[in-house]
N, C-alpha and C positions, 0 to 999 in steps of 0.2 A: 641566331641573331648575330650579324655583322656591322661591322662599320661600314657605312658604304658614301659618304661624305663629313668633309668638316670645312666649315667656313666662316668667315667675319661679316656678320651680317650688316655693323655700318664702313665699312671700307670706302665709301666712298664721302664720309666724312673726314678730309686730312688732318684740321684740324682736334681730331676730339682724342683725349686722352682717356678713354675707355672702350679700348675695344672689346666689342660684344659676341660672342659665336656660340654656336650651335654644333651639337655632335648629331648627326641624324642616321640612326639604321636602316639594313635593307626593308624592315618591317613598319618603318615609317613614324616608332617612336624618336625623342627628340631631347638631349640633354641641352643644359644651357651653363654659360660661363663669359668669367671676366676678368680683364685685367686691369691693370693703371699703367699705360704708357701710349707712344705715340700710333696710333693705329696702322700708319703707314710698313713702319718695319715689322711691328708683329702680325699683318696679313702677309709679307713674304716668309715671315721665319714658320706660321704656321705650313704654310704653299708648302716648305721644304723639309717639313717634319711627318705633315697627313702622309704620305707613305708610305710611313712605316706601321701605320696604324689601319689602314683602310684594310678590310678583310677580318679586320680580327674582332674578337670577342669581346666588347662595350664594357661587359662587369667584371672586369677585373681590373682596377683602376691602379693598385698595385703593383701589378707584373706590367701593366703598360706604361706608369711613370716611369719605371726602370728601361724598359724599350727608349724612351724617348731621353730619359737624361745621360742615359748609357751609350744608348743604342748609335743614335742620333751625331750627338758628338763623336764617339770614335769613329764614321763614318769620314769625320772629317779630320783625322788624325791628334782631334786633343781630348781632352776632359777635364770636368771640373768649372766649367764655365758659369758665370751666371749674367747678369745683368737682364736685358730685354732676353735672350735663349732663356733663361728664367721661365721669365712672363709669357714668355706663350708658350711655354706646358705648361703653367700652370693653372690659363683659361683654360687648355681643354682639359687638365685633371678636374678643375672643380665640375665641366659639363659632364664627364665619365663619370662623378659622383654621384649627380642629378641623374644620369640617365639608369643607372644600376639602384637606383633608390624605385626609382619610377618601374624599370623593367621586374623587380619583385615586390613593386607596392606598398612598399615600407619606407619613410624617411630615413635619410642619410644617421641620422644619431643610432639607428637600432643595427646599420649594417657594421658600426663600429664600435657595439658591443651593446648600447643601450645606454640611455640617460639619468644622471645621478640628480637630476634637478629640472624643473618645468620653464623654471623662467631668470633669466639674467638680468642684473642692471643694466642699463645706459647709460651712457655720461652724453650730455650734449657737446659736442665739438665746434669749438668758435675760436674767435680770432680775434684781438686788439686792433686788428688793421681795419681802417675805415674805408670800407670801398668807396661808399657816395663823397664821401668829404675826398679823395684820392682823385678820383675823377673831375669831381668840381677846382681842386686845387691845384690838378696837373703836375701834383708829386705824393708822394709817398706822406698819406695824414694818418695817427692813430689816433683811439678813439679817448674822448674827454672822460676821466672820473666817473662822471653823468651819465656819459650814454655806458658806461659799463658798467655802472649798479643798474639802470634801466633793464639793460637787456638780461642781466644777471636773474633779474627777480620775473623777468617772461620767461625764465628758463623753469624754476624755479613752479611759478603759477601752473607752467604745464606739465608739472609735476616731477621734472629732474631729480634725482637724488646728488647729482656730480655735476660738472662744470669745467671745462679745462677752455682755457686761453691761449694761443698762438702770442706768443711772447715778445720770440726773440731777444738779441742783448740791450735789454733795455730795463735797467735797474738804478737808478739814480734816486731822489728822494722825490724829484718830481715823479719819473713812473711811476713808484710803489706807493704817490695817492691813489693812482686810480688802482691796485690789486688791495689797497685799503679800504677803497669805496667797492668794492666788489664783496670783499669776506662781512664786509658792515651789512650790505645787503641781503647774504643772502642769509647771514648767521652764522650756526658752529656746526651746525650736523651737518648740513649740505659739503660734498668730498668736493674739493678745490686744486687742481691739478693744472700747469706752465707747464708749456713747451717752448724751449730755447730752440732748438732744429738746425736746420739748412736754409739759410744759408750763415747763418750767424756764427755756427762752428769751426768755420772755413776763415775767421780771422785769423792773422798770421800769428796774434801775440797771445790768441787766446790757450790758458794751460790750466792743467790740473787745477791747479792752486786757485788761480781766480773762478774757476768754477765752484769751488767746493766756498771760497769765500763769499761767493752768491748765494747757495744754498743755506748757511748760515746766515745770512741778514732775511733770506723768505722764510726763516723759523716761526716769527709769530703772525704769518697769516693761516701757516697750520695748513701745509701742502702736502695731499695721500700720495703727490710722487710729481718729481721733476723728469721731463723728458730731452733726451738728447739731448745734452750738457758737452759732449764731447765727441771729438770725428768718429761718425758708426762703427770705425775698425779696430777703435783705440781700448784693443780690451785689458792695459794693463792699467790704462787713464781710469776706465770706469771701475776696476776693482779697485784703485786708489781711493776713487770718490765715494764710493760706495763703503767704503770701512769708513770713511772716515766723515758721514755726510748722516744726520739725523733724520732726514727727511728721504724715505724711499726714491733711489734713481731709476731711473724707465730709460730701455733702448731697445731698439728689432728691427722698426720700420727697413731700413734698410739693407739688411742682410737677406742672403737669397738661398742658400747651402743649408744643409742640416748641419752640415762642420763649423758653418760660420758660427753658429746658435749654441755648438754644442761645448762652444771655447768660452763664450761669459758664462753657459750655464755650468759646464765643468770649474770654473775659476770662481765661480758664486760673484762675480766681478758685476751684476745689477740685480737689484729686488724683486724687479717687473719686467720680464718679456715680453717683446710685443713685434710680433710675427703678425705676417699679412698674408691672410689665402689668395688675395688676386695676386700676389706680388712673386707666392713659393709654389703652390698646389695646396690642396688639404692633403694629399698625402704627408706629404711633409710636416706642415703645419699639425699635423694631428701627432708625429713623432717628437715635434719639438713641444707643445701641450705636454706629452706625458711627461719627457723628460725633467722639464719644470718642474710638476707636479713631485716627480720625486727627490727632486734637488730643494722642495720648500719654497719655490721660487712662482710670483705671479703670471701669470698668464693674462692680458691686457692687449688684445691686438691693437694693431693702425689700420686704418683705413674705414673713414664714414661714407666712401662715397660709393651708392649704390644699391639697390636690396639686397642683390647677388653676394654682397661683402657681409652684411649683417646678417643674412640667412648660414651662408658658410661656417662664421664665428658662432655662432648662435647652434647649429648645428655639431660642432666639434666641442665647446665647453662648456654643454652639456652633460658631456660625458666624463668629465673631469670635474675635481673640487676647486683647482685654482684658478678656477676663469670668473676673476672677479668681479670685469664689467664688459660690455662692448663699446666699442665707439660710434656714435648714432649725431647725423648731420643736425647742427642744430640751426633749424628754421630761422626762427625767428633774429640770429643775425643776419640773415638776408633776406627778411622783406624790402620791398622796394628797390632794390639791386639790380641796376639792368642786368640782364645775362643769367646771373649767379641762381636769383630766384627761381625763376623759370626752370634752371638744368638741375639743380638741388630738387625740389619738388617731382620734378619726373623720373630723376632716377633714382627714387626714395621710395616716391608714392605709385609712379603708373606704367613704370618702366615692363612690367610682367603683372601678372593676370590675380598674383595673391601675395603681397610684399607682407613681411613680420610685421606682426601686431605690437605694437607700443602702448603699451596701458600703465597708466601713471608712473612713468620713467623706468617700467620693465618691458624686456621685450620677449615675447611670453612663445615658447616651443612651439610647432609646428609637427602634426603627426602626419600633414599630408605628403606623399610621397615625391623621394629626391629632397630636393631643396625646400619643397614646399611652396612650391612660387609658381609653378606652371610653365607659364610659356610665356616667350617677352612679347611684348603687346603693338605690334604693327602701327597703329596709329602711335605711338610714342615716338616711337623709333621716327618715323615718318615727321613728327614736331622736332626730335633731337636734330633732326638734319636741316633742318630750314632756321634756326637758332642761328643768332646773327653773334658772334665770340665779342665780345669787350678787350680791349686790352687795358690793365689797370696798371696805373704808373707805379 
């Protein structure tokens, strides 16, 4: 069995930031995979990478990450690259994983040793930011006290055990009513997790110091971890804030390297890693999991958006002890949403032929083979592409 094509099967959607592809054999089986970026550049960067893969042997997903991160680049006289050259090896590592699951019949968890556990938390992933109120108001609105205990306790009804809010720098006595109306909502056991991010990091004035004096005033809403506090690269920032910071710090999304990963987890500089398989490969992703794992350190990816991303994660920390939840789209901030709603639900729900089961805020293993997901589902793809993009202020 050969490789004998690879392609981006919505490419001819410019705007969508998940490009989709497929690794397909001479023998007409079919791995599948995903990224997060702009489709445009990663159907060329793929265009100029399948080369070096076509002919060769699908299950070894290993030996051909290093072809293409290796290979690939020195072809071009540098190494060590990441960004978008990233993300498109590592759609096609995660379809090479899918397709080597499928090609022996066995899900991706037992190719890579076998599973320590059946089922993962979720956390619902949401946002402070008010879309409809944003669009009605033609600027940038967040959301009332109200509608965040609302939404808090539909997260909560659909049986969430966690919760995390898209923050940003927004801590003042006014914001933290509504992170007051939220932990009032949904009580004390439900896990409560802020994300500061991008672009918020990216202020000129913002430093160690008033981050960590941030995290000190969200002491009594009782946060299982603040994310992105500080620029993704800042790993002497984050081991500062991290000694000196009560409340677990979260960082990953952004880092692309096993080196990048391998510097907070060597300097124990955050509590929680959080690695993205659309963003590295699972090969990676599954080196920098164990690493954690043995530095004491969590394992908490990024990225809700997709089946393809929860099957992957879901897949991989499994097989480890410190993959303590995943991150899973949370609905119900985007009912009603022009755009959002609609793209959220397909590439959640119908995107592929068997998306991970969610049962009462777990998202429960998968034994069917590869990824467990099948094949991505024609008529979706076919709805993704006729989806009219919102631009929100």
């Amino acid at each position: 069995m050969k490789i004998a094509e690879i392609r981006v099967i919505n490419g001819d959607q410019p705007r969508c930031q998940i490009p989709l592809v497929e690794v397909e054999t001479d023998t007409g089986l079919i791995g599948i995979g995903a990224t997060q970026a702009p489709v445009k550049p990663i159907a060329a960067l793929i265009a100029d990478i399948a080369p070096l893969l076509l002919g060769q042997d699908p299950t070894s997903p290993n030996r051909l990450w290093r072809t293409m991160n290796e290979g690939w680049q020195a072809q071009r006289g540098r190494g060590g690259e990441g960004g978008v050259a990233i993300n498109a090896m590592a759609t096609i590592d995660m379809a090479l994983w899918d397709l080597t699951g499928k090609a022996h019949n066995v899900p991706v968890h037992k190719l890579m040793g076998g599973a320590v556990k059946d089922r993962i938390m979720a956390y619902a992933s949401a946002t402070a930011y008010d879309y409809t109120g944003s669009l009605k108001n033609g600027c940038t609105t967040w959301k009332t006290p109200a509608q965040l205990a609302t939404e808090s306790r539909a997260y909560v009804e659909e049986g969430f055990k966690a919760i995390k809010f898209g923050w940003a720098n927004r801590f003042t006595p006014a914001d933290l009513e509504g992170l007051a109306a939220v932990r009032e909502a949904i009580g004390p056991d439900i896990r409560l997790m802020l994300d500061f991010g991008c672009p918020a990091y990216h202020d000129d004035g913002w430093t160690v110091e008033q981050a960590l004096d941030v995290v000190k005033r969200l002491e009594p809403y009782d946060l299982y971890f603040f994310e992105e506090a500080l620029h993704p690269y800042d790993v002497e920032g984050f081991a500062s804030l991290t000694a000196g910071a009560r409340t677990r710090i979260a960082t990953g999304e952004s880092l692309v390297t096993q080196r990048d990963f391998d510097r907070f987890i060597d300097g124990r500089a955050v509590d929680v890693i959080q690695p993205d398989a659309k963003q590295i490969g699972m090969t990676v992703f599954q080196c920098v999991a164990r690493h954690a794992e043995a530095a004491g350190i969590l394992c908490i990816p990024h990225s809700p958006w997709s089946a393809l991303a929860n099957a992957a994660h879901l897949q991989i920390l499994s097989t480890v002890t410190n993959g303590a939840m995943i991150e899973y789209v949370a609905m119900a901030g985007f009912r009603g949403v022009p755009y959002m709603e609609t793209l959220q639900e397909i590439m959640s729900l119908r995107l592929v032929e068997t998306p991970p089961t969610l049962n009462d805020g777990w998202l429960e293993l998968s034994d069917r083979p590869g990824l467990g997901l099948g094949q991505f589902v024609p008529d979706a793809i076919a709805e993704l592409a006729e989806l009219e993009p919102v631009d929100f202020p």
